[in-house]
Every structure is written in structure tokens, then in C-alpha cells.
Steps between C-alpha positions, in 0.01 A plus 500: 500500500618396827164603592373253326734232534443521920119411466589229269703330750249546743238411256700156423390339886141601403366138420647417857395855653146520336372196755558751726357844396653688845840373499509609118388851569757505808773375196399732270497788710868395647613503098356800458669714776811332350482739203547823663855422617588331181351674227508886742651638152248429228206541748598891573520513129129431489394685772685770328274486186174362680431608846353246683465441889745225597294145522430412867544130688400380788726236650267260520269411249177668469259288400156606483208297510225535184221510767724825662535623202132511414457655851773780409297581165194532656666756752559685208147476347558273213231282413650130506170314466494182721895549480533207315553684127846581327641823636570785198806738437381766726369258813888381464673808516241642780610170719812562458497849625292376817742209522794799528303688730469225710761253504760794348601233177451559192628131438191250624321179422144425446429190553166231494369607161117389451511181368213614250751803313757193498606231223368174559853359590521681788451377806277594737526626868435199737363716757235677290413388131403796370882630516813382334852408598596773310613834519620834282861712617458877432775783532290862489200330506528348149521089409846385420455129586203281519571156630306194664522128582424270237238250578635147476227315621290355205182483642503844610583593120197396445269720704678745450413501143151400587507789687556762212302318259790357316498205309811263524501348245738816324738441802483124534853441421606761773286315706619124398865689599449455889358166549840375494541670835708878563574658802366803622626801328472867367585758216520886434586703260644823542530798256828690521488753285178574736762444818744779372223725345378562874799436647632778371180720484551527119216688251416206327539106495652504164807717633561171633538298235768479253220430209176650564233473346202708398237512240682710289888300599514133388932519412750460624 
């Protein structure tokens, strides 16, 4: 628990934090390094029952670009297309093993998503429209937080729905929301039973979890 309760403090500046995706990783990795100190006793416990190699973070946040990651995929033969699709599970986990190898985290950032693999409320990259201001944290090369700016600007709303062949008329009252003017901002949303599940190198996610679920586990 006081796991948990240390990246929900951090996770509590993340509306001020997520405007800036570096100086949240750099947060998030300082909150993380807190828990080794702090929680030493329940953490041997673990490693104890699962063995796991410690998690490993830089001092400075790694953040990776999508168009190096692409370039670190096709090292390792994957086929990425124009390297503007969705990566899957095993692209994810294979980046994160080169990121390791490389940059010796296992803790990094991945940031300019495609705009196209993106919701329409997000905004895109000034510098090049076919990316996004947004970006996905992984620990072990798997997702635990996917987060972007929001896009504010009303106008832009609109091609961006033009752009993936959206109608607005379903989101016209989102829409009619920011023509009475709001500042520049951002969201994420982090999954912590994910956080602790590879965290802790456990077996499963749902060791995590007080209540899992499954198809066959509905109660409690």
C-alpha cells in the first residue's frame, strides 16, 4: 500500500505535470526511487516470492522520440510500415529491451505519437502534423501511462475530426464546451495495478489487484 499511495501523490501534480511530459517522467522517476528506502521491507518480501531484476533509472529522463523508436525496431527487423501504425505487445516489450540496452533504463518515455493512432482531442505536434503532443511511459517495455495535450483550439477540433472521417455532430456539445475560451492543458491516465505488477516483476497483472477479474471471477 504505501506503494501505491507514493504514485498517487505523485500522480496528484499530473494535470500540472502532464503540460510537460519530461519534467513528469523526471517526477515520477524521483517518486519511484523513493520506494526502495521506504517500503525496503515489503519489496524483499516480493522479490522473495517473485524474482525479478531490480527496475533501473536513469537520472534524467529518457525520453525517446517515436521517429527513434521506429528506427530502433527496424534495427531489430520488425516491419513498422511507413512507421506511422500503432505499435503491438511484442514491438513494446522488444523497445524496451533496446531502450535498456541502450540508455540502461528500464523506466522511459515515448513521446510524439502519430496523430493518425490518436483521439481527435489531441493535439497535434506544431512542428510536424502527422505527430501528436502526446506520448506513452513504459517500465519493462510495457504501457503503464498514456497521456497527451488536449486540444483547446476549436477550429483545430474540427480538422481534426475531418481528418478521421468523424462527424461532429455526436460531439457537438464537447465542442460548444471550448468556445468560451480554456487555456492550454493536458491529461493522463495511469494504471497502477499495471505500475506495481512490473514494478515488482510479478506473474500476472491481477496479483496486483485486490479484485481481479477474469472470465470465470466476476465477485468479490
Amino acid at each position: 500500500m504505501e506503494i501505491i499511495r507514493l504514485f498517487l501523490a505523485f500522480f496528484l501534480f499530473s494535470h500540472i505535470l502532464a503540460m510537460n511530459p519530461a519534467k513528469w517522467l523526471q517526477t515520477a522517476t524521483s517518486t519511484t526511487k523513493l520506494t526502495h528506502p521506504i517500503c525496503f521491507s515489503h519489496l524483499l518480501r516480493s522479490a522473495q516470492q517473485f524474482h525479478s531484476e531490480p527496475v533501473v533509472f536513469t537520472d534524467e529522463p529518457c525520453v525517446i522520440n517515436w521517429s527513434e523508436g521506429i528506427d530502433m525496431l527496424r534495427e531489430l527487423n520488425f516491419d513498422v510500415g511507413d512507421g506511422y501504425q500503432d505499435l503491438n505487445t511484442a514491438q513494446e516489450i522488444a523497445l524496451g529491451k533496446a531502450v535498456k540496452e541502450k540508455y540502461d533504463t528500464d523506466f522511459f518515455m515515448l513521446d510524439k505519437y502519430p496523430a493518425s493512432i490518436r483521439p481527435f482531442y489531441t493535439m497535434p505536434c506544431p512542428n510536424d502534423k502527422l505527430l501528436s503532443n502526446s506520448y506513452d511511459m513504459f517500465i519493462r517495455g510495457q504501457e503503464i501511462c498514456s497521456g497527451a495535450q488536449r486540444c483547446h483550439d476549436v477550429p483545430q477540433l474540427y480538422k481534426n475530426l475531418e481528418s478521421k472521417g468523424i462527424s461532429p455532430e455526436p460531439v457537438q456539445s464537447y465542442i460548444d464546451s471550448f468556445t468560451h475560451g480554456i487555456p492550454p492543458h493536458a491529461g493522463a491516465g495511469i494504471g497502477m495495478e499495471r505500475v506495481v505488477f512490473l514494478y515488482l516483476g510479478l506473474d500476472n497483472v491481477r496479483m496486483a489487484s485486490m479484485f481481479p477479474r477474469a472470465p470465470n471471477r466476476i465477485t468479490p
